[in-house]
C-alpha positions in Angstrom: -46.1 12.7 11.7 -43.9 10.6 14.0 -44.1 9.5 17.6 -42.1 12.6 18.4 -44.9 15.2 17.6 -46.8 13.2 20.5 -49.6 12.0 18.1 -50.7 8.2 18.2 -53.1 5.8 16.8 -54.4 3.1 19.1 -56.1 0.6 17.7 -56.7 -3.5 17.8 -59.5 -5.6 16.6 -62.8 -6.1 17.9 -63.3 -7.0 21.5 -59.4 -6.3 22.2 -59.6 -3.6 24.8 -59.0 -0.4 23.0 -61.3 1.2 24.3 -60.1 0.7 27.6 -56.9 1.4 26.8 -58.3 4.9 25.7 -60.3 5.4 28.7 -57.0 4.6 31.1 -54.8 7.1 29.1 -57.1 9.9 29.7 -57.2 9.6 33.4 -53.5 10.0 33.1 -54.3 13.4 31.3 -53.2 12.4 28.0 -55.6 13.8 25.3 -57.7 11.0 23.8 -60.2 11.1 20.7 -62.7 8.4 20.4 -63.1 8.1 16.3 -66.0 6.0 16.7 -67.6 8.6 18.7 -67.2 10.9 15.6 -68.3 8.3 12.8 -71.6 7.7 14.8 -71.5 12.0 14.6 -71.0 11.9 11.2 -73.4 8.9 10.2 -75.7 12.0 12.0 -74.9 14.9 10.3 -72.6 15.5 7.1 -72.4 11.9 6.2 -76.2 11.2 6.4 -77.4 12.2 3.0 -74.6 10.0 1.1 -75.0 7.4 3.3 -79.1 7.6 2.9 -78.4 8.2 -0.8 -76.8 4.9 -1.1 -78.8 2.4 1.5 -81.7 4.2 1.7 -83.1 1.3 3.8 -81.1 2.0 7.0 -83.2 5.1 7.1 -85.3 4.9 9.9 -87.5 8.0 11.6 -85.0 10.1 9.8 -81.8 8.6 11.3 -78.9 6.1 10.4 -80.0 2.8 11.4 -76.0 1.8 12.8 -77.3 -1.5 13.3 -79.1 -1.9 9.6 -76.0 -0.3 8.2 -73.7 -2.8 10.1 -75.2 -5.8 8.2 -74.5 -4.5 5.2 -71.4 -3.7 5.5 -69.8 -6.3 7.5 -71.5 -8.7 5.0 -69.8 -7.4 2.1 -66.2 -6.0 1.9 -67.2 -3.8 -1.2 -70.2 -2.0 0.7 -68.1 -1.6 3.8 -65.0 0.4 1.5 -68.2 2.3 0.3 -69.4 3.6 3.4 -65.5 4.4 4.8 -65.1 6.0 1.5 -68.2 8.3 2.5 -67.3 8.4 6.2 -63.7 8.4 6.9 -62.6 11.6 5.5 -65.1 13.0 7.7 -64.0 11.6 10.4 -60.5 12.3 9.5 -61.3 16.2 9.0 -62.8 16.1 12.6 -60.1 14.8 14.1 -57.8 17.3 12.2 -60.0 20.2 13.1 -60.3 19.5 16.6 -56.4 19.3 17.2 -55.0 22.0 15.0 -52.9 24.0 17.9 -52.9 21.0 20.1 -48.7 20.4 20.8 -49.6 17.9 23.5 -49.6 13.8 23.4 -52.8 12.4 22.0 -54.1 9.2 21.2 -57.0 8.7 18.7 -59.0 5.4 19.2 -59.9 4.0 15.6 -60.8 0.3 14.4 -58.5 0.7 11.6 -55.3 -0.7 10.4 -54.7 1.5 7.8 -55.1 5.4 7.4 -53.7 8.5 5.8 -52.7 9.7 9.1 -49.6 8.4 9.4 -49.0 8.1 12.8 -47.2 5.5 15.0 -49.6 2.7 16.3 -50.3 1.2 19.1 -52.0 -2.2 19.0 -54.0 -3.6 21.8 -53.7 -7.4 21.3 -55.7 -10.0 22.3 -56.4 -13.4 21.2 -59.7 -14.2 18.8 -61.3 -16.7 21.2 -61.2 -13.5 23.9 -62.2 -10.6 21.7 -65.1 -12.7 20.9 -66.1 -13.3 24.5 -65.6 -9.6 25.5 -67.7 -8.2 22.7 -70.7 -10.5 23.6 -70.1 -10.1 27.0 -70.8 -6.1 26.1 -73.9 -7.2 24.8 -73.5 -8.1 20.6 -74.7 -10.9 18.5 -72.3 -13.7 18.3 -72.7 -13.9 14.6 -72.7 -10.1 13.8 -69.3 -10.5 16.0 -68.0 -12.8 14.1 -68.3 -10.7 11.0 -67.2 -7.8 12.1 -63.8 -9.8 12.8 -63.9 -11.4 9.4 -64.2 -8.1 7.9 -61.1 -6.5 10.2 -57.3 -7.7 9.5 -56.2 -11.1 11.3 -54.3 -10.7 14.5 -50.7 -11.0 12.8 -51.7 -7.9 10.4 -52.1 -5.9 13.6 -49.1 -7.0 14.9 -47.1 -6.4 11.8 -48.2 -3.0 11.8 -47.3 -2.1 15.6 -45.2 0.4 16.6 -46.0 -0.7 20.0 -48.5 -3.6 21.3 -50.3 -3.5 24.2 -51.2 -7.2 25.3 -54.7 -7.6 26.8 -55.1 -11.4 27.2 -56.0 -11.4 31.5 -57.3 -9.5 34.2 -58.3 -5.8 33.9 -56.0 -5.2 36.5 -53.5 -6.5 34.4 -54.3 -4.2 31.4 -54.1 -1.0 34.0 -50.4 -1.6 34.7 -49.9 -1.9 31.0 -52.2 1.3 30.3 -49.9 2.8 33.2 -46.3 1.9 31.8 -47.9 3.4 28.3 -49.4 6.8 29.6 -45.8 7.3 31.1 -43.6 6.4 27.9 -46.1 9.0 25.8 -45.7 11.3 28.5 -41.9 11.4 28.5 -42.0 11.4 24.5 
């Protein structure tokens, strides 16, 4: 698909503000799908017995332990393509399900840089020193942090892959004039 069929991918590393970005759009009224929403969905339902089946130690009082899971993973590229490999046609197929008939402008949040999808990207961008702030600010380990980033793409792959970036380096207020000039340019299509 291209940018003319109104369907985008927003995405960034760690800590850059996509999320944000996500939430802003949809108060403009564009349509907005939170894939991590959906993995933690699937991790719940379809995707449990494969993922159980493989780490049967994240298992706890019969759920996904995210946070057991995410030390895996993050330590060890191979387990991490393992559990996407499990998950992310799942979440894929949700996301496709959910839109089939939707002709409107939607944006789907994923930490990913690549996908099958094939829709135009939008980067959030921020520096490494500030998505690591941010995501302990939020509340996460400094070290699993520090992982997760070593396991995403550097900054210059996002940026590479951009169709359009979104720079996130300063004040929210900032970032809401950005979100702003955004929500109008995917409006207008």
């Amino acid at each position: 698909m291209s940018s003319w069929d109104g369907r985008w991918l927003i995405t960034g590393g760690i800590g850059s503000g996509k999320s944000e970005v996500r939430r802003l759009l949809a108060e403009r009224g564009i349509r907005t799908v939170d894939a991590d929403a959906l993995g933690h969905l699937v991790l719940a339902g379809e995707g449990f017995n494969a993922v159980a089946e493989r780490w049967p130690g994240v298992v706890l009082e019969g759920k996904i332990d995210r946070q057991a899971l995410a030390r895996i993973v993050f330590d060890d590229p191979g387990e991490l393509r393992a559990l996407e490999a499990i998950t992310h046609p799942l979440i894929f197929g949700r996301i496709e399900a959910d839109l089939k008939g939707f002709s409107g402008v939607v944006v789907v949040e994923l930490p990913l840089l690549e996908t099958s999808m094939g829709w135009p990207m939008i980067v959030v961008d921020a520096d490494v020193e500030t998505r690591l702030r941010r995501a302990v600010q939020r509340g996460m380990d400094e070290a699993d942090v520090s992982r997760r980033m070593t396991s995403q793409p550097s900054r210059a792959d996002w940026l590479a892959a951009a169709d359009l970036v979104v720079p996130n380096h300063g004040e929210i207020r900032h970032l809401e004039e950005a979100a702003a000039l955004l929500g109008d340019y995917l409006l207008r299509g």
